[in-house]
C-alpha positions in Angstrom: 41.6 13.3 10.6 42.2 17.0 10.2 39.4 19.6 11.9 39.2 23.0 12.0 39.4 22.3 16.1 40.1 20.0 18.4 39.5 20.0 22.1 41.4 17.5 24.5 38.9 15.9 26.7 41.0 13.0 27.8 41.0 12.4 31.5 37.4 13.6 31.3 34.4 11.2 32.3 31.0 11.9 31.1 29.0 14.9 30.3 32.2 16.7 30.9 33.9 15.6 27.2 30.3 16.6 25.8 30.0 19.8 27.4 33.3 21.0 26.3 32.7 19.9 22.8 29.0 22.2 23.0 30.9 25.2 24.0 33.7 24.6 21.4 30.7 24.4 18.3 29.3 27.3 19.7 32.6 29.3 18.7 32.4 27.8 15.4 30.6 28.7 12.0 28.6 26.4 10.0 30.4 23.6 8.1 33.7 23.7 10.2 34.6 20.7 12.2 35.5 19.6 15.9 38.2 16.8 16.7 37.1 15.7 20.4 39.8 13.2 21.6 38.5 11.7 24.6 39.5 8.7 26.9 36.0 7.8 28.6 35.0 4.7 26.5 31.1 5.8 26.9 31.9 8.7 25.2 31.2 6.9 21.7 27.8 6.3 22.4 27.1 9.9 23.9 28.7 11.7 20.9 26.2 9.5 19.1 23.8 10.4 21.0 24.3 14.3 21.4 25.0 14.5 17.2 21.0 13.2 16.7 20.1 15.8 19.0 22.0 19.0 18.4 21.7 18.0 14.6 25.3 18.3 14.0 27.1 15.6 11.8 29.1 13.0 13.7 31.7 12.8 10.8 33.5 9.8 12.0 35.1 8.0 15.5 37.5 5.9 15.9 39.5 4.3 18.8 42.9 4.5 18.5 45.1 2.9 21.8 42.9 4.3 25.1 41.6 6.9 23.4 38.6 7.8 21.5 38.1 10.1 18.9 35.0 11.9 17.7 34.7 14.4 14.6 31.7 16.3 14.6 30.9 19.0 11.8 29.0 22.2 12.9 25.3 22.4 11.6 
């Protein structure tokens, strides 16, 4: 998937991946979109999770090997 973004969170563990991935939409304008690859395998269910909340669009994941990889598009 291409993004406008993409921040490497792999090696993270939890809220770490998230909290990069906050400060990276907060450099971003509406409608642009954030790659997050990540290797924490909670991190599906928190990018779930923080997308209902933020109200940004979880555009897609998908697990590809050990990693885990979230596309998120900027409200």
């Amino acid at each position: 998937m291409q993004a406008d973004k993409e921040v490497d969170a792999r090696g993270l563990n939890c809220p770490l991946p998230i909290l990069r991935a906050k400060k990276a939409l907060s450099e971003m304008v509406t409608g642009q979109t954030l790659k997050v690859v990540a290797t924490d395998p909670g991190s599906t269910r928190d990018f779930q999770a923080f997308a209902k909340q933020t109200g940004n669009e979880l555009v897609g994941q998908e697990t590809v090997g050990e990693e885990y990889i979230h596309v998120l598009r900027r409200r």
